[in-house]
C-alpha positions in Angstrom: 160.4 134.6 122.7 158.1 131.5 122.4 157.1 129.8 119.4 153.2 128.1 119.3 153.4 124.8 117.5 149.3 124.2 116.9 148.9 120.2 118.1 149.6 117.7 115.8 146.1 115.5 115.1 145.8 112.5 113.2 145.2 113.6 109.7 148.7 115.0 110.2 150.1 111.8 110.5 152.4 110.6 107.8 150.7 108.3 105.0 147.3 109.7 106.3 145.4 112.0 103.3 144.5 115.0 105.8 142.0 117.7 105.1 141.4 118.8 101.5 143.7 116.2 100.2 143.4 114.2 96.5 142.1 110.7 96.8 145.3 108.3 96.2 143.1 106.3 94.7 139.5 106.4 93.2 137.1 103.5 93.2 133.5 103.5 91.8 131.0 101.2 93.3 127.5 100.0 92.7 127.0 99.5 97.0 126.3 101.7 99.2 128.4 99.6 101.7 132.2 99.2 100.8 135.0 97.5 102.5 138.2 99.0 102.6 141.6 97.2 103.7 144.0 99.1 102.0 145.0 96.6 99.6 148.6 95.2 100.0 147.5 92.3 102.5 149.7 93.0 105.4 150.9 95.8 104.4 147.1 97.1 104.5 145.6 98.5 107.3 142.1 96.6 109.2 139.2 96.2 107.5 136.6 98.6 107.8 133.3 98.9 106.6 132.1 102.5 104.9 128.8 104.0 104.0 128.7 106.0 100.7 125.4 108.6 102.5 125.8 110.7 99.1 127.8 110.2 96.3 131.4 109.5 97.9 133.1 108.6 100.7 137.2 108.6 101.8 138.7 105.5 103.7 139.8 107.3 106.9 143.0 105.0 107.2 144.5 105.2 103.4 142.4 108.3 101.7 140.6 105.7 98.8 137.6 107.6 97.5 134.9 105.3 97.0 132.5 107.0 94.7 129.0 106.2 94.3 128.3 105.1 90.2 125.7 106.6 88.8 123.3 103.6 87.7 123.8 102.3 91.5 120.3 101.4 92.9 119.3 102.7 96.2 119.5 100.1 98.7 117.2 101.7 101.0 119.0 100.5 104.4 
């Protein structure tokens, strides 16, 4: 008898937040454009630059949830 083993992807990588997952850490911002690094310096992971579309948005490296505040003004970019 064989035993399926579905393939491992990146969200199921350990330290990554995955599907459905709680934000490690929650961050509300007045830009629509956030940088993330992962805080930590080197322990961080590269810079990346994120665009909140709606209200939120999670760093695809480290799961920070960058949420949208609600006096933000619309950039319109």
């Amino acid at each position: 008898m064989t035993q399926e083993h579905p393939e491992a992807s990146e969200s199921d990588a350990p330290g990554h937040p995955g599907r459905g997952h709680q934000p490690l850490e929650t961050i509300q911002t007045r830009e629509r454009t956030v940088a993330c690094d992962g805080g930590g310096g080197a322990l961080g992971h590269p810079r990346v630059f994120l665009r909140v579309l709606d209200q939120a948005i999670d760093c695809p490296y480290c799961g920070r949830r960058y949420v949208l505040a609600a006096d933000a003004a619309d950039d319109a970019h």
